[in-house]
Every structure is written in C-alpha cells, then in structure tokens.
C-alpha positions in Angstrom: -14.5 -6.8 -12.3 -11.8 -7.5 -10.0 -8.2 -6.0 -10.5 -5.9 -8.2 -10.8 -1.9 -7.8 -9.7 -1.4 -9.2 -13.4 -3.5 -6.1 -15.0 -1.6 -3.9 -12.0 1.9 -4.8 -13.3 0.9 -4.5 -17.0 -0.1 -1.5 -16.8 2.5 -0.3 -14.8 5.6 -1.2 -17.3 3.2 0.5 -20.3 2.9 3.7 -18.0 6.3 3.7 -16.6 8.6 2.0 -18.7 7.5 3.0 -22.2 8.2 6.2 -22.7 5.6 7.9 -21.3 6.2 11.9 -21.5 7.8 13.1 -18.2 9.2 10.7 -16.6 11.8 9.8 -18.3 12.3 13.2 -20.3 13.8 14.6 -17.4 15.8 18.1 -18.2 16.1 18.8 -14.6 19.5 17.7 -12.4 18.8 16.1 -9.4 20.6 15.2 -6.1 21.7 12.4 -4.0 19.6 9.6 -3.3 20.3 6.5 -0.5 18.7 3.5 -1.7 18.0 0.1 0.7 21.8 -1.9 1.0 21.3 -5.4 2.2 23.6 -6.0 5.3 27.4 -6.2 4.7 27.2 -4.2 1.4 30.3 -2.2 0.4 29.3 1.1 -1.0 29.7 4.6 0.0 26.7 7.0 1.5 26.3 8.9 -0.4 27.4 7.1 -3.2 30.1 8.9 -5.3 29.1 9.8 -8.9 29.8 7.5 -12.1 32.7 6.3 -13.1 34.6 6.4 -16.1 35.0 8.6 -19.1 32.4 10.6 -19.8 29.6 8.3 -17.5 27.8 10.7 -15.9 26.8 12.5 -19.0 26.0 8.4 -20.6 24.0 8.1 -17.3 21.8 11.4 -17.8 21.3 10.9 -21.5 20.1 7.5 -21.2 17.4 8.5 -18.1 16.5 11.3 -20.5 15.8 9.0 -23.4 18.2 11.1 -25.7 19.2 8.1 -28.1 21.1 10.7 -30.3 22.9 11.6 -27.3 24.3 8.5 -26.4 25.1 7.6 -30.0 27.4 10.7 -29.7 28.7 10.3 -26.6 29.8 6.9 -27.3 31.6 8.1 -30.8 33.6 10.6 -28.3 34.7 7.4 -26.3 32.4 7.2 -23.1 33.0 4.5 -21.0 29.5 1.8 -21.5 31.0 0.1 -18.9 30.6 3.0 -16.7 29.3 2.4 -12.9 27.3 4.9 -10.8 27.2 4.6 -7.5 25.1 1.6 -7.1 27.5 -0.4 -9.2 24.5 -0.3 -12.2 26.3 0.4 -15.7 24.1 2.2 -18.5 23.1 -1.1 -19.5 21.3 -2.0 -16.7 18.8 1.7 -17.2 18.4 1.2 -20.6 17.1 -2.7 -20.2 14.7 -1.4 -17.3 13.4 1.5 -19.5 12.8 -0.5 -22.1 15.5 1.5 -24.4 16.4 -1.0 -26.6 18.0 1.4 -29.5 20.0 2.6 -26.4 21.1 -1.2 -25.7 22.3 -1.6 -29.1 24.5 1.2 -29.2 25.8 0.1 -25.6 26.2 -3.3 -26.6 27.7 -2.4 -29.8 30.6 -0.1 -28.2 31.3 -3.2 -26.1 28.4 -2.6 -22.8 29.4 -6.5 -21.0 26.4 -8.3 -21.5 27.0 -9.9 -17.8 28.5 -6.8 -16.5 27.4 -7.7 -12.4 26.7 -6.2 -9.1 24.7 -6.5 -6.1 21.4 -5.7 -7.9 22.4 -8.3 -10.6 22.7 -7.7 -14.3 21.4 -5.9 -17.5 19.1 -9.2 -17.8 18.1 -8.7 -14.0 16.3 -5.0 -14.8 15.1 -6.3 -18.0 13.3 -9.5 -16.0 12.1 -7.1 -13.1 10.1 -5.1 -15.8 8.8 -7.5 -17.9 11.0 -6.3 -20.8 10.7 -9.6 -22.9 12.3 -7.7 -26.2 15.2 -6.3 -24.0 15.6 -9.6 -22.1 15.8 -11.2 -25.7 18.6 -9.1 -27.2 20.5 -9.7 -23.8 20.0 -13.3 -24.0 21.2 -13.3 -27.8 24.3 -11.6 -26.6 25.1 -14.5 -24.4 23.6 -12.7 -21.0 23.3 -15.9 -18.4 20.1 -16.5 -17.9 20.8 -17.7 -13.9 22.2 -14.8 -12.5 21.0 -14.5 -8.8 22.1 -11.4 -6.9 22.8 -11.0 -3.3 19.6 -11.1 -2.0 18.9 -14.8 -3.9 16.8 -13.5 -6.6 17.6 -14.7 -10.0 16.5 -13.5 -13.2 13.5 -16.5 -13.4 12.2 -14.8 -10.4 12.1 -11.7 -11.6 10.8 -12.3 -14.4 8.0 -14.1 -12.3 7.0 -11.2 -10.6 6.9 -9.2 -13.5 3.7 -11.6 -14.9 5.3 -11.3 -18.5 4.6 -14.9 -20.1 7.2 -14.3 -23.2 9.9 -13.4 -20.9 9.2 -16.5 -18.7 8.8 -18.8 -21.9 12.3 -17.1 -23.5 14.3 -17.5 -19.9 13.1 -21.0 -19.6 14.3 -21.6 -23.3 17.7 -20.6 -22.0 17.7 -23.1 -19.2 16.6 -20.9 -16.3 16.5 -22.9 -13.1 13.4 -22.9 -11.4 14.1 -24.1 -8.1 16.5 -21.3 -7.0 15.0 -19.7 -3.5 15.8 -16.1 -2.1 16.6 -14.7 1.2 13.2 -14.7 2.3 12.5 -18.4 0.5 10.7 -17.4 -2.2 11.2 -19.8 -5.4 9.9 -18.1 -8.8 6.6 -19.8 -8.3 5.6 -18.3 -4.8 6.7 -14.4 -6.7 4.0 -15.8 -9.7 1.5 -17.0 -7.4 1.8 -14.0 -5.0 1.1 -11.7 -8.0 -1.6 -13.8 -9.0 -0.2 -14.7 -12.8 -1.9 -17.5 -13.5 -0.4 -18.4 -16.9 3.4 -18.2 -15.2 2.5 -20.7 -12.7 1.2 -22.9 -15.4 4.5 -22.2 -17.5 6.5 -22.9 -14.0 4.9 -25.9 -12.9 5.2 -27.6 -16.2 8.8 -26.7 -15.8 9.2 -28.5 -13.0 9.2 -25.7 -10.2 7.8 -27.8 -6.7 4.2 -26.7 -6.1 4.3 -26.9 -2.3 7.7 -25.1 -1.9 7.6 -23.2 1.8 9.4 -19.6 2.0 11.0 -18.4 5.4 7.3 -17.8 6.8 6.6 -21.7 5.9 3.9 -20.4 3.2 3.9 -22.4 0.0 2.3 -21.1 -3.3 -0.7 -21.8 -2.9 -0.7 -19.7 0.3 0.0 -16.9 -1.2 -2.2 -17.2 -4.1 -5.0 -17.7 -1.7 -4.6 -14.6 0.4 -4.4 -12.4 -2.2 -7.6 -13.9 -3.3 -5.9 -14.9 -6.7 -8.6 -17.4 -7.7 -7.6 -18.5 -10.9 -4.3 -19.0 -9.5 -5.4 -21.0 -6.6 -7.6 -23.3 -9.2 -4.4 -24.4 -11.4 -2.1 -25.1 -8.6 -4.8 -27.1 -6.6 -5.2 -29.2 -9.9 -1.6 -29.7 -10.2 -1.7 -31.3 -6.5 -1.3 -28.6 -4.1 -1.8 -29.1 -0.7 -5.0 -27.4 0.6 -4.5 -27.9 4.0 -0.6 -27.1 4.6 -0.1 -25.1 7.6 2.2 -22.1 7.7 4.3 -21.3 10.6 1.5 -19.8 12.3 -0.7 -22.9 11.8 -2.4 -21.0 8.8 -4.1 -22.7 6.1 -4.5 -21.4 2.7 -8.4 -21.0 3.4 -7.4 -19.4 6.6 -5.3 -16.9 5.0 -7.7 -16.2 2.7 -10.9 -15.7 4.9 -8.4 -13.7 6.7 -6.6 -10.9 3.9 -8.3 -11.2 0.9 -12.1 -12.8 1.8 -12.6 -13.7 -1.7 -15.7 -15.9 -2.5 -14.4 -17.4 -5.5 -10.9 -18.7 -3.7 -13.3 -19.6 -0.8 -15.5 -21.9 -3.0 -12.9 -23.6 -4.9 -10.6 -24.6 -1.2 -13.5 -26.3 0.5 -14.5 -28.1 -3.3 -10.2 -29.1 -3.0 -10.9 -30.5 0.7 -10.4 -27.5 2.8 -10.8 -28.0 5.8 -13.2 -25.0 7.2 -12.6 -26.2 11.2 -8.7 -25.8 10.7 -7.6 -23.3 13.3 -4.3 -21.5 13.5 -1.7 -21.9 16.7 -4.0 -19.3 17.9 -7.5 -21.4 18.1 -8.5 -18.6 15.6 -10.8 -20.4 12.4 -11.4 -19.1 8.7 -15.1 -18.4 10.1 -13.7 -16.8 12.7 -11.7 -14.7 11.2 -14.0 -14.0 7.7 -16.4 -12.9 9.8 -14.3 -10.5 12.1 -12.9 -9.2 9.1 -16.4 -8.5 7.6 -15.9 -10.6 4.7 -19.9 -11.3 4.7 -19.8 -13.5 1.2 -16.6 -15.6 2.4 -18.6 -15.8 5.9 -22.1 -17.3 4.6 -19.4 -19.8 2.9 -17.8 -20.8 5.9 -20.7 -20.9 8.4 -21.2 -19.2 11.7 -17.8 -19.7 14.0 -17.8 -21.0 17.5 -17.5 -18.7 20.3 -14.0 -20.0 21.5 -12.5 -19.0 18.1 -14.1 -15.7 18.0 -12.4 -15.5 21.0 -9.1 -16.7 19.6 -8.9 -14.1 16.6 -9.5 -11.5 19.4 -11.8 -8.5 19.4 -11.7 -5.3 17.5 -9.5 -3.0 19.3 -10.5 0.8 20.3 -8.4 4.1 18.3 -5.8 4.2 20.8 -5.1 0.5 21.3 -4.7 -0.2 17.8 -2.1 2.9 17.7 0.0 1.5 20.1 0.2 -1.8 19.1 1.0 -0.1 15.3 3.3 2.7 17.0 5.0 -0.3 19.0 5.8 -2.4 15.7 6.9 0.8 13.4 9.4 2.1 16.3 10.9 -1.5 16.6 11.6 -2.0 12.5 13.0 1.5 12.3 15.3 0.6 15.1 16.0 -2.4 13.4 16.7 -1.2 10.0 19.4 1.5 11.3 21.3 -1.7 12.6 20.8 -3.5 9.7 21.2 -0.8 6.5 24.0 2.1 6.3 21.6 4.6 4.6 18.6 6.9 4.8 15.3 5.3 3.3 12.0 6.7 2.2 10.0 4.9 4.5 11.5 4.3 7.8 13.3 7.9 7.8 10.1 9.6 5.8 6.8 8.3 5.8 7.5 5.9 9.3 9.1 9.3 11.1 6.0 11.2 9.8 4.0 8.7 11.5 5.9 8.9 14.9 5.9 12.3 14.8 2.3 13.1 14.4 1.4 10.0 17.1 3.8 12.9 19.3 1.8 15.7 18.9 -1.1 13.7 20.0 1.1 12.5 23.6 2.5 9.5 22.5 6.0 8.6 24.2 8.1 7.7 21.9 11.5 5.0 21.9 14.4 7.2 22.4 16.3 5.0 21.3 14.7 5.5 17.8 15.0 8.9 17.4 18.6 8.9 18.5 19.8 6.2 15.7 17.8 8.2 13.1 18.9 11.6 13.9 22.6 10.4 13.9 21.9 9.1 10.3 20.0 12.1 9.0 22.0 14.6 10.4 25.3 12.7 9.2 24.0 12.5 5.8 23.0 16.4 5.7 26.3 17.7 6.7 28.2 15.2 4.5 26.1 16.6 1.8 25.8 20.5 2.4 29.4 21.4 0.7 28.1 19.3 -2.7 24.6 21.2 -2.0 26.1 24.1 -2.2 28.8 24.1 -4.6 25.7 23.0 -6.9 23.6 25.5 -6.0 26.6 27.8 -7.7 27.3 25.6 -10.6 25.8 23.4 -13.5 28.5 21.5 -13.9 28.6 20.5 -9.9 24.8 20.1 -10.2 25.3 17.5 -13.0 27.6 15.5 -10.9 25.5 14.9 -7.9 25.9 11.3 -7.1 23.0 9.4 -8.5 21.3 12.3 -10.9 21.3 9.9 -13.5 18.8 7.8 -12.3 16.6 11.4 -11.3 15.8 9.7 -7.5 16.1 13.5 -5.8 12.5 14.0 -5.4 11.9 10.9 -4.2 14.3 10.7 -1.3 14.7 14.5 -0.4 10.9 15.0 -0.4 10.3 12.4 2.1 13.1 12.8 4.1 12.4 16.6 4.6 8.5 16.1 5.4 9.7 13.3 8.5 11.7 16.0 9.5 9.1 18.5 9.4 6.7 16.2 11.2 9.7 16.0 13.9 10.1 19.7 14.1 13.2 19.8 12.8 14.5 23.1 13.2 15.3 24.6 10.3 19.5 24.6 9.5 22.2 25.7 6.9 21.9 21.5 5.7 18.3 22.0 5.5 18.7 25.1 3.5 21.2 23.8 0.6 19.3 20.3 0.6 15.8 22.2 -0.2 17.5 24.7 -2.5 18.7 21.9 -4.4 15.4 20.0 -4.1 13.6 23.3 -5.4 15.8 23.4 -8.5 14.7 20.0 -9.8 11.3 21.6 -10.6 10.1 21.3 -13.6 9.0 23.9 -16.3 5.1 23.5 -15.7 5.6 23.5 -12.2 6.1 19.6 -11.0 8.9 17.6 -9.5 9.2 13.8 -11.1 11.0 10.8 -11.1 11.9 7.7 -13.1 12.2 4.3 -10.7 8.6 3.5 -10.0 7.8 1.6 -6.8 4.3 0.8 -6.3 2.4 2.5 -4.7 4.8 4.8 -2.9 6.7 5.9 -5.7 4.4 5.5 -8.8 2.8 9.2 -9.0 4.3 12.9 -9.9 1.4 14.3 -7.9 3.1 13.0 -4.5 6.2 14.1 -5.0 4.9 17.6 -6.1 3.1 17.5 -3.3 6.0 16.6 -1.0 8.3 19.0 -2.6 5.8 21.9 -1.6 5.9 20.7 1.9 9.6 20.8 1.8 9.5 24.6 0.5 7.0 25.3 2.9 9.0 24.1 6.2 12.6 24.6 5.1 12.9 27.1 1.8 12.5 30.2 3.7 16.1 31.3 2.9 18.2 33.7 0.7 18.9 29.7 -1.1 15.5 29.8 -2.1 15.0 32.8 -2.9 12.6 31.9 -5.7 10.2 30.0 -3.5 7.4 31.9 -3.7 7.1 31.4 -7.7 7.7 27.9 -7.4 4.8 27.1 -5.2 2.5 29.1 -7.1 3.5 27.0 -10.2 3.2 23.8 -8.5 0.1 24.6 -7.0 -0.9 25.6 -10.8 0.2 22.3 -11.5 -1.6 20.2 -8.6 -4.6 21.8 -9.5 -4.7 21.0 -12.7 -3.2 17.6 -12.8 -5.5 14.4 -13.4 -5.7 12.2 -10.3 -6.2 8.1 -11.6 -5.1 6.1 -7.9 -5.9 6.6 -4.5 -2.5 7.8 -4.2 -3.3 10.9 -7.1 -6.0 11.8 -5.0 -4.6 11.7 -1.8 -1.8 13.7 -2.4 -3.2 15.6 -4.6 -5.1 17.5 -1.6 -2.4 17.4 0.7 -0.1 19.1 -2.1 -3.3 21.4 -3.0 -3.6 22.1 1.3 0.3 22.3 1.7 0.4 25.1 -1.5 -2.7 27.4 -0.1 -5.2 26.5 -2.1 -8.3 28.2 -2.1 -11.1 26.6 0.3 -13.4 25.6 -2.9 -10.6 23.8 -4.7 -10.0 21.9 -1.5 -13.4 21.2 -1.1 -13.6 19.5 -4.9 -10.5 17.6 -4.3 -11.7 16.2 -1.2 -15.0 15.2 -2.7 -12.8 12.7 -5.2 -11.9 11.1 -2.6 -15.1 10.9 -0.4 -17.0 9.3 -3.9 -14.2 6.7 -3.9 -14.8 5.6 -0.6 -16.0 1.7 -0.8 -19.3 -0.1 0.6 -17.0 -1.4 3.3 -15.6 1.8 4.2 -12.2 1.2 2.7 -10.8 2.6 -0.4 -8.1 1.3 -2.6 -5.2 2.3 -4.4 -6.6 1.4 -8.0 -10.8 1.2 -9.0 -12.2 -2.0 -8.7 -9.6 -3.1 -7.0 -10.5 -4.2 -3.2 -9.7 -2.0 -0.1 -6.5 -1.9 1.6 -5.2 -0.2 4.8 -2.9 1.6 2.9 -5.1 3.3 0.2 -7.4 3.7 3.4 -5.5 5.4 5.8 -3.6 7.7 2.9 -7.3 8.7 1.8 -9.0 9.6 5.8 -5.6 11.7 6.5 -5.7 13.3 3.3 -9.1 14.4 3.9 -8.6 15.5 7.7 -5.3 17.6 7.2 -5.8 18.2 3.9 -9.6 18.6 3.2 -10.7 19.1 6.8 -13.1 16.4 7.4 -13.7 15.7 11.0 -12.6 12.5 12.3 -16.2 12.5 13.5 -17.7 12.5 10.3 -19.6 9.2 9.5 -17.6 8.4 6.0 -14.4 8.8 8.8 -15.9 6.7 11.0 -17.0 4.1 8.2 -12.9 4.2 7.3 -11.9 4.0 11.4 -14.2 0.9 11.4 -12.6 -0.7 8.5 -8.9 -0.4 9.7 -9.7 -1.5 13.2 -11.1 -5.0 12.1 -8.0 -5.7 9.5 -5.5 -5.1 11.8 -3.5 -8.2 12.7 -2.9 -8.9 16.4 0.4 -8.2 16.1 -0.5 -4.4 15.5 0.5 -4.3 11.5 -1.8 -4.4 8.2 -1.2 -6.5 5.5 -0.3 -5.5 2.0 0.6 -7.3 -0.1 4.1 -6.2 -2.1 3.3 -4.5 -5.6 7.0 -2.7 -6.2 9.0 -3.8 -9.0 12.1 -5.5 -6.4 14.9 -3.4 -7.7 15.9 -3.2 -4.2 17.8 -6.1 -2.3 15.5 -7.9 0.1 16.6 -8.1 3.6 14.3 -8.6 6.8 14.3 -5.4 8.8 11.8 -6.9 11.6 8.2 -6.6 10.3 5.5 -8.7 9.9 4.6 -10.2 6.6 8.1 -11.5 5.2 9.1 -10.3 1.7 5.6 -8.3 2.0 7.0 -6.4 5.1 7.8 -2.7 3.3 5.0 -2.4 1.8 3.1 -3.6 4.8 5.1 -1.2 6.9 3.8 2.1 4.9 0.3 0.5 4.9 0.5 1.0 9.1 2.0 3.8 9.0 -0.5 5.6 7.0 -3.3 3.5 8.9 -1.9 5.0 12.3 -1.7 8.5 11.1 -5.8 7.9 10.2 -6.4 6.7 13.6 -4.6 9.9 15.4 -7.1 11.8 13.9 -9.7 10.1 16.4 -8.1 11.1 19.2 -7.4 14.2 21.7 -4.2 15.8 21.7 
C-alpha cells in the first residue's frame, strides 16, 4: 500500500491534536522558545510573557488541557483576550488542540472570535489542523472565513493543506475565496494537490479555484501532484483540463518532475495516456527517461523507454561522497547566511540541526564560510546572555519559572535541545549561559524520565523520543555544573525511558539510538536498537520516515548517521553503502534533496534561499541529515 500525505495528516491531528496522553498533559514549566518571524515583523526576542490579567496561568491551563482550570480562572477574571508573545490569544491553542469545551468557555467570557495577528486567527489554527468541529463553532460565532495572514495564507488554504473535506465543504459554505495566493504563490489548490487530497481538489475545482494556477517556482497543481507521485490526484485534475505538458521555470514537466522525485508508475501511466510528452526535456537537455533512470526509478523507467545519451549527459552523473558534500555544504552555509539577514531569531534548523551539520563536515576538514559562523554566533550568544538572568532567577523560583516567555505553548525542549547539540557539534565551550539554559532545559523533564512538547511539525518535531534524546545530549555536553546538580539521575531516567519507549517512524528509531548512545547504554541494547533500523532499510537502500511509505533523503540520512555514531556501523558496511548509493543518485544538481513539506504551516512562510520553494525547510533538514551520512564515508 502506498502512504499517502492524506493518511499522514490524519493521523497526525488524531495523534497530536486529540488528546493524546503526554503531550498536552504537560505539568512541567518550560522556557523560551524563538519561532521563524517573516521579514519586517515587530516582536521582541525573546518574546515577553503573556499579557493581561491572569494570561499566563490561562495559557498553561489551556496547553495542559485542564478545562476545570480555565473555567476557574476565567470566573476570577482572566483576560481571554490575553496575548503571549507571538500575539496568539488562548483562543487560538485551544482551536489548534482541538479543545473545544475550552473554546466555549473562552468564547463565552468574550475570547474575539477574529481576535488577529501575524499567524492569523482562532479560525486560522483551527483550518491548519483540520479541526472541522472547532472551525464550525468559530464560524457560528461570526469568525471571517477570509482571513489571510502575513505570509498570504488564508484560512481556505489551510484548511487545504490540512486534507479535512468537512472543513473545506463548511469554509466554502461561508464564502471562502479560492483564488487567494501566498508569498510563495501557492493558491489552496496547489497546498491540496501538493498533499495529495484528492477529494479537496475535487471540492476546489468545482468551486472554481483555476486548475493551472503557477506558484513563484512557475509549478501549477498538477505539478505538484505529480512529483509527489499523488496519482489519484494527478487523474482528477487532468480530467478537469489540466495541462500535462506545462513547463515550470526550469522547463519541468509534470512527467518530468515526477520521473524525477517521486518515480511513481501509476502517475507515470496516467501523464503519457493525458498526452505527456516523454521527449520533453528541461532548460537542462535533461528528459523524464533520463532522469527516471538516473534516479533508479526502474518501473517509471521501463515506462518511459531507454534515454539518449545527450540527456543522460544533461541530468549529469552521480557525484562521488565528497562532491556531493560540497555541493550540500555550499547550499546549507548560503541559506543560513541568508536567514540571519532575513529573520531576527534563533531557529531549530538553521542554528540546530544545519550547525550540527557544518560542524561535523569540520571535523572531517571542511573550510567553512566565516561569514556564517560569525552571524550565528552573534545571534546565539546574544540570545544566551539576554536570557541567563530569567534562567537563573527560574532556576530559584516557581513563580519565575512559570513566567518564562512562551511556557505556555511547552516549545523549551524543542528549541533548547537543538540549539545546545549545534553548539556542541561546534565545540562550544561550556559558559555560565550554557549552564542556566541546560539547568532550565533539565528541569522540564518529565516524571518517567522524558522531555515533550505540544506544536508538532512533521517530521522534525513530531516524536518525544528526539527531544529526549536531544535533551540528554544537552546534559551530557553542558550540565556538568553545581546548576545541574541532579544530572546524573536524570540521565539514568531518560535512558530508562529511551529504552523502553516504542519507536513507530524513522525518526523514533533514529533517535532513539542516538538518545540510547548519548545516555550510555549498554553495547547489547545498542546493538537491538540498531537492528530496527537495519530491518527498515528499503530494497532501494533508502528508508523512510513512515512504513510503506517510499524513501526519502531525510528518513535516509537520519537512519545511516544514527547507526554510525549511534550504533557503530561502519560506513563501509554494505547496508551503508546501499544507503550512500541511494543519496548520491537523488541529489539535485544544485547540491539539495527534495522533500516534500509535511509540517502543519503554523509558521509564516518566507524564502530564506533554498531550493524547493514553500518545500525549502523541510528540504533543508533533508540535506543536512543527508550530508552528515555522507561524512561518515570519508577520512578525517
């Protein structure tokens, strides 16, 4: 069976966003997090706690699901209208959470309905999870149902993205506007047909929405439905007229694109029976048969017939280790550079995951862009000294603790953990800002030994286990102090924890062993973990985030560095080799991998100089964790 992004999302709002025990049930304080700004937005960094009577505590009672609490704290006279620091009232959580008890007693202590920001409104995090019943009781309130935010996403579109047919069919009974287009150009039907939701396209066409819209990139629909390898989707929007030989801004077909990313048969077979045109090349001289068969698409291949020699040429051939790290190394150093200019905070990826990247590519003698590590230092280290006095005075009081900015929406684990492993991989000496910023990290730990969250964003923030996992490393490098004077205790517990804890993705697995690796685990536990991981490994040599679901260079590269620092498998092992193979003959000439976006798009879009257009963040940790594979092959 092949996994769908329809099933993916489904699934992901019933795990995430229905009350599923500990992630939202979240005792624990938490500190400071700095979420993406677009360019030109006014906020603070860090952002300062809610405001209002009484918000903070509405905040924390809402993330922890207490609905008795906020019925209380509303009869004592807390503000609903409350803002945190990212301008989102209590509303706005409790329609994302799907909390709809909660809404009632917000709306019915006068919550505004509209109340907006830069992230939108109430009915914007109720769209971007699919919360039809939420988006309903919104609606009946008189919430406008074309809201766009900053970025250019309205509610339609996120509702698209979401996949969720009865909150499509209630928007559109409100009069949502389909045509509306985002930053990046995306109308509601590209963010359907991206995620493959075949019945939403349907709904959106007969709605009126233009089938052959083009985005920023110049890809239409269809496109994207075809690189994803969305077949069903690809079907219904070539019936309704859809161009199957429109040409991207790259001179990219929709069969291109898909012998290209997703090689599916099915999407194969139904563009040539549409007209396809198999001979198309790209500005490049590159072909789909070209390009199926450099890929190692085999079924999509035997479609397309054998390519000529000049576009084999064209598409380029598969690069060696250490010329696909430089090409990735080049590309990652230029979008970090580029999102420093372009953002006023710290972010998971570029400061945590791409500087983990960077700095392992250093121990193995790459030269680096000064340049880079000069713009990110100056943010890191402002942010840690900004922060040490709150750190601190928390560290001494409850009350303090409680009124970290942005505790209410529990995002400490998820920033701090990454932020503190890139600056391990940069060998960040260890510092009084360190000290108070693990400390406080360490304190967020759960009773049974795990560190959590509650904003999932596929696939990077959607499991316990990695943050666990990251929050031991953190201990590990920078909890060596009199502030942490409880370390030891904690890491036994979370390696308790790791040990015992169920591992259902790629990413599970993956971090599982790091975590288990990171904690001192004994050799035969890391031995077990690592064979999960080696019995997921697909006939092509990738693996993927989800089963059934085909590889990606994300889920791939995660998995072979996982099992080299983590499980000890030598890059010269012939499962490593099968997974080296498989990286170097997806990579794009321009030195990234494509992934396709799966995160729910709480945060504001804005192009931060990657490849792959509204896909580019997620395509951005996809190469960073497919260059940290690739160092593995090489001497240090």
């Amino acid at each position: 069976m092949k996994l769908t992004n329809s099933f993916i999302s489904t699934s992901l709002r019933v795990a995430f966003w229905s009350g599923m025990a500990g992630i939202f049930a979240i005792a624990a304080a938490s500190t400071v997090t700095h979420r993406q700004q677009p360019p030109g937005r006014r906020t603070t960094d860090p952002p300062v706690a809610a405001k209002g009577k009484l918000g903070q505590d509405l905040f924390l009672a809402i993330d922890h699901r207490d609905l008795a609490g906020v019925q209380a704290l509303l009869k004592r006279g807390a503000d609903p209208n409350s803002r945190n620091g990212l301008e989102f009232t209590p509303l706005y959580i409790a329609a994302a959470s799907y909390q709809m008890d909660a809404m009632q007693a917000l709306l019915g202590a006068g919550a505004k309905v509209d109340a907006d920001s830069s992230y939108g409104t109430p009915l914007t995090f109720a769209a971007a999870t699919g919360n039809a019943a939420g988006a309903e009781i919104l609606l009946n309130q008189g919430a406008s149902a074309n809201t766009i935010r900053t970025d250019g996403l309205s509610v339609l579109m996120m509702a698209a993205n979401s996949g969720n047919p009865a909150l499509v069919h209630a928007l559109l009974d409100h009069k949502a506007d389909v045509k509306p287009a985002d930053e990046g150009g995306e109308t509601a039907l590209s963010l359907a047909a991206r995620g493959g939701h075949a019945k939403v396209v349907e709904m959106l066409l007969d709605a009126g929405s233009v089938v052959d819209s083009t985005d920023a990139e110049g890809q239409t629909p269809l496109m994207a439905a075809a690189e994803n390898g969305s077949g069903d989707t690809v079907k219904l929007l070539l019936a309704k007229g859809a161009n199957a030989n429109g040409k991207d801004k790259q001179g990219r077909t929709p069969l291109l694109l898909c012998a290209e990313y997703s090689g599916d048969a099915g999407t194969i077979q139904a563009l040539l029976s549409a007209g396809a045109k198999a001979d198309e090349p790209d500005s490049k001289g590159g072909t789909a048969a070209a390009y199926a068969t450099r890929r190692g698409h085999a079924q999509a291949a035997a479609l397309l017939g054998k390519p000529s020699a000049a576009a084999l040429t064209a598409v380029g051939e598969e690069p060696s280790p250490r010329q696909a790290t430089a090409l990735s190394l080049h590309l990652i150093q230029h979008s970090m550079l580029e999102f420093t200019k372009l953002a006023s905070c710290v972010s998971c990826h570029q400061e945590g995951l791409g500087r983990i990247a960077t700095g392992e590519a250093m121990e193995h003698g790459f030269k680096l862009d000064p340049a880079v590590e000069k713009a990110q230092m100056g943010r890191l280290n402002g942010m840690l000294g900004a922060m040490r006095p709150l750190h601190e005075g928390a560290l001494k009081s409850p009350e303090v603790m409680k009124q970290i900015p942005l505790i209410e929406i529990n995002e400490v684990a998820t920033t701090d953990g990454w932020l503190l492993a890139g600056m391990a991989a940069h060998k960040q000496a260890p510092s009084a800002e360190t000290a108070a910023m693990t400390a406080v990290l360490a304190r967020q730990q759960l009773p049974d030994g795990h560190w959590s969250f509650s904003i999932p964003r596929v696939p990077m923030q959607s499991s316990n286990v990695t943050f666990t996992a990251l929050a031991v490393k953190s201990l590990q490098t920078y909890g060596k102090t009199p502030l942490c004077a409880d370390a030891a205790g904690r890491l036994r517990r979370a390696k308790n924890w790791l040990a015992a804890a169920p591992a259902q993705t790629g990413e599970d697995r993956a971090f599982k062993l790091l975590g288990l690796k990171w904690a001192g685990a004994s050799s035969d536990t890391l031995r077990k973990t690592s064979a999960s991981i080696r019995g997921a490994q697909h006939p092509d040599g990738g693996w993927s985030w989800l089963p059934n679901a085909p590889s990606d260079a994300y889920a791939t590269g995660q998995a072979l560095y996982a099992l080299h620092a983590g499980g000890g498998l030598p890059a010269s092992d012939a499962a490593y080799k099968r997974g080296v193979k498989f990286l170097l003959r997806n990579q794009d000439r321009d030195g990234s991998w494509y992934v396709v976006k799966r995160a729910i798009p709480a945060n504001n879009y804005f192009d931060a100089g990657f490849p792959h257009g509204e896909s580019q963040y997620a395509s951005f940790n996809a190469t960073s964790w497919a260059t940290l594979a690739l160092l593995q092959t090489l001497s240090r």
